[in-house]
Residue frames as qw, qx, qy, qz and C-alpha x, y, z in Angstrom:
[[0.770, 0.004, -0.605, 0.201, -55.91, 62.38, 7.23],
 [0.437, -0.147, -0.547, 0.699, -54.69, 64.28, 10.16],
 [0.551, -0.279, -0.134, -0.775, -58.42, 65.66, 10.66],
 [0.799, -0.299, -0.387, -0.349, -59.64, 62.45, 11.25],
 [0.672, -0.200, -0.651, 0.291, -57.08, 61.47, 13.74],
 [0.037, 0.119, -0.400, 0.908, -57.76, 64.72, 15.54],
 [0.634, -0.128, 0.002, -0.762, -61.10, 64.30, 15.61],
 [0.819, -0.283, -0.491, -0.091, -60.98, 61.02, 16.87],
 [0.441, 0.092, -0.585, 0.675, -58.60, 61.72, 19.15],
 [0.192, -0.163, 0.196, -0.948, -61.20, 64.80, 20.66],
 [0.631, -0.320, -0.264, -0.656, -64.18, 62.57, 20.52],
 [0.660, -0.073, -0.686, 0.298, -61.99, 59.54, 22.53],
 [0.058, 0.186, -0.387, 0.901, -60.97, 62.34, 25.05],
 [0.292, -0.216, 0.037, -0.931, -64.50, 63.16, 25.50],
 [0.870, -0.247, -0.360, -0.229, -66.15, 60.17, 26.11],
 [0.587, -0.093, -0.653, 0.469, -63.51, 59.54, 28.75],
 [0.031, -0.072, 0.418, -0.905, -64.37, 62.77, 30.74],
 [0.676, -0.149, -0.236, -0.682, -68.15, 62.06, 30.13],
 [0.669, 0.071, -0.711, 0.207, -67.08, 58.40, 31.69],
 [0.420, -0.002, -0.580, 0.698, -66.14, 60.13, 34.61],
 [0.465, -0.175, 0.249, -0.832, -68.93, 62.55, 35.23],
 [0.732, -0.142, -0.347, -0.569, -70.92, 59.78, 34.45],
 [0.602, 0.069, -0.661, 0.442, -68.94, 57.02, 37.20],
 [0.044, 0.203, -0.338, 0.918, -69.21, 60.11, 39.66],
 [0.534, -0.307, -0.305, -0.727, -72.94, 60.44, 39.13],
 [0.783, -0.308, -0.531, -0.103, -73.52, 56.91, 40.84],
 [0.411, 0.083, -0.685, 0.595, -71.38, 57.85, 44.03],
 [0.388, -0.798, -0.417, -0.195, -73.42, 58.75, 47.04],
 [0.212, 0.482, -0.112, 0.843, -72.95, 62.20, 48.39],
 [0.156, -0.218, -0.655, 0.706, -75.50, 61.98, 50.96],
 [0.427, 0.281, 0.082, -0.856, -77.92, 63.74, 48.89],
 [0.694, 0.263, 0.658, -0.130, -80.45, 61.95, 47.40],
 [0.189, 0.523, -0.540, -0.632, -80.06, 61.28, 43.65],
 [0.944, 0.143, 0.175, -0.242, -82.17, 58.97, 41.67],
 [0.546, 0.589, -0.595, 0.006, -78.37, 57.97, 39.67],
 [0.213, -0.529, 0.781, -0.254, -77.64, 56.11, 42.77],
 [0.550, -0.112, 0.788, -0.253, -79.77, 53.54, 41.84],
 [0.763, 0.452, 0.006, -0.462, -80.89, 53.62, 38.40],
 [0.381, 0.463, -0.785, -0.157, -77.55, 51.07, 37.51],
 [0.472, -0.036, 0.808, -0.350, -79.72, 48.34, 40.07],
 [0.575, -0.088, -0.569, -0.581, -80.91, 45.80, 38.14],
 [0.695, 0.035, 0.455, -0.556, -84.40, 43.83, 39.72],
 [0.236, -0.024, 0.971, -0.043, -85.27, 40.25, 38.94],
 [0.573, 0.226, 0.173, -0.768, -88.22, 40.58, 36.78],
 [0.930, 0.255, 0.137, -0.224, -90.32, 37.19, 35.66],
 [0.938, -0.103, 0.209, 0.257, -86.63, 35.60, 35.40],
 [0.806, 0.337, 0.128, 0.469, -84.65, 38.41, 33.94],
 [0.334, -0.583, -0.392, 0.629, -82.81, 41.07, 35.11],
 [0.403, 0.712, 0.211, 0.534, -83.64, 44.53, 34.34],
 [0.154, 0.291, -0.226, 0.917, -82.83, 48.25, 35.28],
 [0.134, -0.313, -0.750, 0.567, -84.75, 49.22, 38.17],
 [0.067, 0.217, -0.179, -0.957, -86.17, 52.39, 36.09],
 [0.495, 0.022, -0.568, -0.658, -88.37, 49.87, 34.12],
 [0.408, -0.318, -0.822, 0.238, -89.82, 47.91, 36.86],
 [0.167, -0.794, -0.466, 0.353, -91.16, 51.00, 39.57],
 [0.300, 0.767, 0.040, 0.566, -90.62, 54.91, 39.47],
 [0.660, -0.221, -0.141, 0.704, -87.41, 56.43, 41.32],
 [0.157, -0.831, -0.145, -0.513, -88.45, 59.99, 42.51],
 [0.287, 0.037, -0.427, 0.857, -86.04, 62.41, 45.03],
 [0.288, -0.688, -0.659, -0.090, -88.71, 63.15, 47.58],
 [0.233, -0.967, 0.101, -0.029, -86.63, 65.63, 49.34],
 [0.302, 0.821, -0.485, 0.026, -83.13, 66.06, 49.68],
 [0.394, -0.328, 0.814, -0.274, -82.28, 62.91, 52.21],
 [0.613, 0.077, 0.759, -0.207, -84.56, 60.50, 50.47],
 [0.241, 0.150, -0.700, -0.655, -85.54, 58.71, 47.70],
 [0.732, 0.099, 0.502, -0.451, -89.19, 57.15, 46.99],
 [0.093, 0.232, -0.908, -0.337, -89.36, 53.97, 44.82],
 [0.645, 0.201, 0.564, -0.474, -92.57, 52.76, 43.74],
 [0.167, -0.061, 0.919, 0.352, -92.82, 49.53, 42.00],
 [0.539, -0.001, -0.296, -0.789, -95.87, 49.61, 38.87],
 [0.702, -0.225, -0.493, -0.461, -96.72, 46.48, 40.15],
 [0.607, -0.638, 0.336, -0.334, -97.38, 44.98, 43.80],
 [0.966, -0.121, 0.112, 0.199, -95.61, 41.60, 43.38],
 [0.729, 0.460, -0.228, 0.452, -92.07, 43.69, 42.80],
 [0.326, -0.840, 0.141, -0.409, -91.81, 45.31, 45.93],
 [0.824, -0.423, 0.350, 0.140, -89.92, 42.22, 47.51],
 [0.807, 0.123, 0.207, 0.539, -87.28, 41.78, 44.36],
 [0.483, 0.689, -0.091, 0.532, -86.33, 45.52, 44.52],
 [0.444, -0.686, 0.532, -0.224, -85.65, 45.57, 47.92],
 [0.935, -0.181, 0.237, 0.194, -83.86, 42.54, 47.70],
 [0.557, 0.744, 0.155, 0.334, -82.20, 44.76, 44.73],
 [0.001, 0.854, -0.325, 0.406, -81.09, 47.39, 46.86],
 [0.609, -0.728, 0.304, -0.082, -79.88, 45.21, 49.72],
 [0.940, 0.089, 0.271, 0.187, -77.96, 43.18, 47.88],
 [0.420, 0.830, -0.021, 0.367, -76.15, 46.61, 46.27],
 [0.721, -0.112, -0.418, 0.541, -73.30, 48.43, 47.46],
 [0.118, 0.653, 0.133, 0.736, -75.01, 50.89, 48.61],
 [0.243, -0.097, -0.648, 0.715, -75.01, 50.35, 52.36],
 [0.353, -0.138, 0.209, -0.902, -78.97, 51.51, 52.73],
 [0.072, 0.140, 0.961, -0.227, -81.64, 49.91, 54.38],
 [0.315, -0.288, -0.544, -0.722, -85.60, 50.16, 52.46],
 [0.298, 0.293, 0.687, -0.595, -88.32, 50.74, 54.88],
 [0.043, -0.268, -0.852, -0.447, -91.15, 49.63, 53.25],
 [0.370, 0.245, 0.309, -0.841, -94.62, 51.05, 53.26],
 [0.650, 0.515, 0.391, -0.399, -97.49, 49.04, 51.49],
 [0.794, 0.514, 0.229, 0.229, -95.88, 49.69, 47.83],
 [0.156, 0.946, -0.215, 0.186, -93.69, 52.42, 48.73],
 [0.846, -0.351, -0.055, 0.397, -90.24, 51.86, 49.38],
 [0.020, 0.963, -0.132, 0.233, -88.12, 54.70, 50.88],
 [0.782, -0.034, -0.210, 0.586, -84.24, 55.18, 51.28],
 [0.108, -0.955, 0.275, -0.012, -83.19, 57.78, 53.42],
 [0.643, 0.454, -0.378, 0.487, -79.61, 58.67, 52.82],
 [0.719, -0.593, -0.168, 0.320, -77.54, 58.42, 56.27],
 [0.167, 0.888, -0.405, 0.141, -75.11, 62.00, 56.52],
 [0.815, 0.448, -0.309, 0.198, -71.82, 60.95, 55.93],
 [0.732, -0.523, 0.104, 0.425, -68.58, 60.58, 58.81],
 [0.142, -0.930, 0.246, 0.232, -66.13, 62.84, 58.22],
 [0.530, -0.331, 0.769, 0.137, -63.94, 59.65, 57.91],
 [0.560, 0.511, 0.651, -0.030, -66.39, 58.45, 55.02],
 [0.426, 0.897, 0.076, -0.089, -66.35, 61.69, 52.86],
 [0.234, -0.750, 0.558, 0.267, -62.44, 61.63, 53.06],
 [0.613, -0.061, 0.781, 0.104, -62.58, 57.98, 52.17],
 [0.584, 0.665, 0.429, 0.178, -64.86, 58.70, 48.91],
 [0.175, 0.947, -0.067, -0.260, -62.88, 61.60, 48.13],
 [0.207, -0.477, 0.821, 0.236, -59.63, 59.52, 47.54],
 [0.551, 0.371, 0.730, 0.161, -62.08, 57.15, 45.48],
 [0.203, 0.889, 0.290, -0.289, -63.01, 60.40, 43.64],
 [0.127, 0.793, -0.432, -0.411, -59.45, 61.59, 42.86],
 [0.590, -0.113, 0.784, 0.158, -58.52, 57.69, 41.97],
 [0.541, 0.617, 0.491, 0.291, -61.25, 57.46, 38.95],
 [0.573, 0.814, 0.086, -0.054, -60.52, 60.76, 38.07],
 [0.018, 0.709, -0.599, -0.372, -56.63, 60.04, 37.60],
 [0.607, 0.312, 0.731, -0.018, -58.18, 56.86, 35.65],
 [0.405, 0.854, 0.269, -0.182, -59.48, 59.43, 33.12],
 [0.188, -0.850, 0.436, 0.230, -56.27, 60.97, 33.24],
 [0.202, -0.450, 0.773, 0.398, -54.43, 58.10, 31.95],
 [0.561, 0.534, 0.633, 0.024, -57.08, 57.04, 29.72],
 [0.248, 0.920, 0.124, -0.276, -56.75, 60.61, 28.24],
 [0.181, -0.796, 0.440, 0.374, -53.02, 59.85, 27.67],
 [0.495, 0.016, 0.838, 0.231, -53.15, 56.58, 26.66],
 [0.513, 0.774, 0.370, 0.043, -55.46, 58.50, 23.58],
 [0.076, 0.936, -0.284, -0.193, -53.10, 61.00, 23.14],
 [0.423, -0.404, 0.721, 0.373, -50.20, 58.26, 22.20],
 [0.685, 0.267, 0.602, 0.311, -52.19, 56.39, 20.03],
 [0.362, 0.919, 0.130, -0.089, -52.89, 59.83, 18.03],
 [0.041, -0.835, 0.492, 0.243, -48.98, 60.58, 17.95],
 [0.676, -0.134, 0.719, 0.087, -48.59, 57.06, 16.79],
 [0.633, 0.512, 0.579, 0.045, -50.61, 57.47, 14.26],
 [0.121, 0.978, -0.027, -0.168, -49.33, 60.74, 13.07],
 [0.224, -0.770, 0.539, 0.258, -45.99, 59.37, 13.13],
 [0.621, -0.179, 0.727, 0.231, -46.69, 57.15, 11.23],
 [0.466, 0.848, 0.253, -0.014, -48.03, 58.92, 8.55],
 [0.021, 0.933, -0.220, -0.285, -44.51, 60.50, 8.50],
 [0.266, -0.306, 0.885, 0.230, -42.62, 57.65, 8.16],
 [0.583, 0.163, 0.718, 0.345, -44.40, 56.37, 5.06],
 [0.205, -0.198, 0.224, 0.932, -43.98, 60.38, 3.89],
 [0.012, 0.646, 0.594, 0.478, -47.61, 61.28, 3.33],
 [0.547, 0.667, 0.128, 0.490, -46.69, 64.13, 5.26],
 [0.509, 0.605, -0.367, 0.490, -44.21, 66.43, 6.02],
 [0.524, -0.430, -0.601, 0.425, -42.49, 67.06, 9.51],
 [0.166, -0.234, 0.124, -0.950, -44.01, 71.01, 9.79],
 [0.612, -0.278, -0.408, -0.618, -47.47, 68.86, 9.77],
 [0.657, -0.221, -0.646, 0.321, -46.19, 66.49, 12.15],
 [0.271, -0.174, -0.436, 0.840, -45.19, 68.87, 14.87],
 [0.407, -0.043, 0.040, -0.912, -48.56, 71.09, 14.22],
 [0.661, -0.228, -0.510, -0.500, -50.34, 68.29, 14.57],
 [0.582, -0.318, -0.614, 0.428, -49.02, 67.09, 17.80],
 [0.083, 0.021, 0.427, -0.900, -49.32, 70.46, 19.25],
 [0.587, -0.249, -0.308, -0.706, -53.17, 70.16, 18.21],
 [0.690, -0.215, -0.682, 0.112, -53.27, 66.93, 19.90],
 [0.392, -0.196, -0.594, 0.674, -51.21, 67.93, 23.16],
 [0.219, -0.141, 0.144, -0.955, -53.63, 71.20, 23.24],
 [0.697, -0.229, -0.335, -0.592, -56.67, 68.79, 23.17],
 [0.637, -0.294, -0.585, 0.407, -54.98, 66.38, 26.01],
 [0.015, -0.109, 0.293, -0.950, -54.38, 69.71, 27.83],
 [0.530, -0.292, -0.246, -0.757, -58.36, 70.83, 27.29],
 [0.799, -0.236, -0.516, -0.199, -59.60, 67.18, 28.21],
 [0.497, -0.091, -0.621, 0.600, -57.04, 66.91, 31.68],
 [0.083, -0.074, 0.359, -0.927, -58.40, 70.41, 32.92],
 [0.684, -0.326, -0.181, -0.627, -62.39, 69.20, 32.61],
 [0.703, -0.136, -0.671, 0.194, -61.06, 66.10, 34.73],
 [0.295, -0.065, -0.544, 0.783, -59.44, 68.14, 37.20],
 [0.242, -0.182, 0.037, -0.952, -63.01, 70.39, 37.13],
 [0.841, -0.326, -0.311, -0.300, -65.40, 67.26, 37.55],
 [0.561, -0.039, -0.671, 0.483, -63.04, 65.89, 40.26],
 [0.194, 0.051, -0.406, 0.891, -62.69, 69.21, 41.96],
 [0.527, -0.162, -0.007, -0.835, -66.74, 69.69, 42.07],
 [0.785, -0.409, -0.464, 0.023, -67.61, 66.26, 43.15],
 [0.515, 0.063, -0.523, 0.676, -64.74, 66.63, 45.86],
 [0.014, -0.204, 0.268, -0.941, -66.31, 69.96, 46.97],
 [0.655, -0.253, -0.241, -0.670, -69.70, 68.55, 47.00],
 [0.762, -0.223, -0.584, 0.169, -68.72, 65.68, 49.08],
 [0.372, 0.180, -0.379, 0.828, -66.99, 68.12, 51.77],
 [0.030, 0.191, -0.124, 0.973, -69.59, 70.38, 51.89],
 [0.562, -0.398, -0.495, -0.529, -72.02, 68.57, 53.84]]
């Protein structure tokens, strides 16, 4: 019994820090990154889809992305895609090709996304806690209806509070490497 709520409690945890790399992924850094755009959905024959399945989304070099759509009538609904995002870039079009260069970031700008940066990842943070109660909830309630004892209790909440520990310090390590990667351009 108090397996399973540790081991749910470790897989919650994880999926919140995996959240957060994965949230992170989509921010733009100034480098090119096909994640910045693969959450765009395109208008296709009346429905929308991911951009992924509509053209192919290839980091030409470190400033740009190329986007080429498999067919010639989508070239106008994924640039309408991207302008319509919040991604603040403008497609220059070529024939079927459509290239975003990434614009280097203002000083002002990288500060700005860094305070968006620590925000989601003290999100995580209280996501991470808000798992950690229910687990002591549950634990405590296993005492109170004496299935079992209170040595288990209290080793089981240190297990917990060692696995909220674990799960806060990868936050603070995916924060602190986006953070540095935004800076250091």
């Amino acid at each position: 019994m108090l397996a399973t709520i540790k081991q749910d409690a470790q897989t919650r945890m994880a999926k919140s820090v995996e959240a957060l790399r994965h949230e992170l992924q989509r921010l733009r850094t100034g480098r090119a990154s096909t994640a910045l755009v693969e959450h765009l959905k395109v208008n296709y024959y009346g429905s929308d889809v991911p951009i992924t399945q509509v053209a192919n989304v290839v980091v030409s070099d470190a400033r740009s992305l190329t986007i080429t759509p498999w067919e010639k009538s989508m070239v106008q609904p994924v640039e309408k895609a991207i302008l319509a995002s919040d991604l603040g870039l403008n497609p220059t079009t070529a024939g079927t090709t459509i290239r975003l260069n990434m614009p280097l970031l203002t000083e002002e700008r990288r500060k700005e996304l860094a305070k968006h940066v620590s925000h989601e990842g003290e999100n995580a943070k209280v996501a991470i806690r808000n798992i950690r109660r229910d687990a002591m909830h549950h634990v405590k309630e296993l005492l109170k209806d004496k299935q079992i004892t209170e040595d288990e209790e209290r080793r089981a909440e240190d297990e917990v509070q060692k696995l909220t520990d674990k799960s806060i310090k990868d936050v603070d390590a995916v924060v602190k490497a986006k953070e540095d990667e935004l800076m250091a351009l």
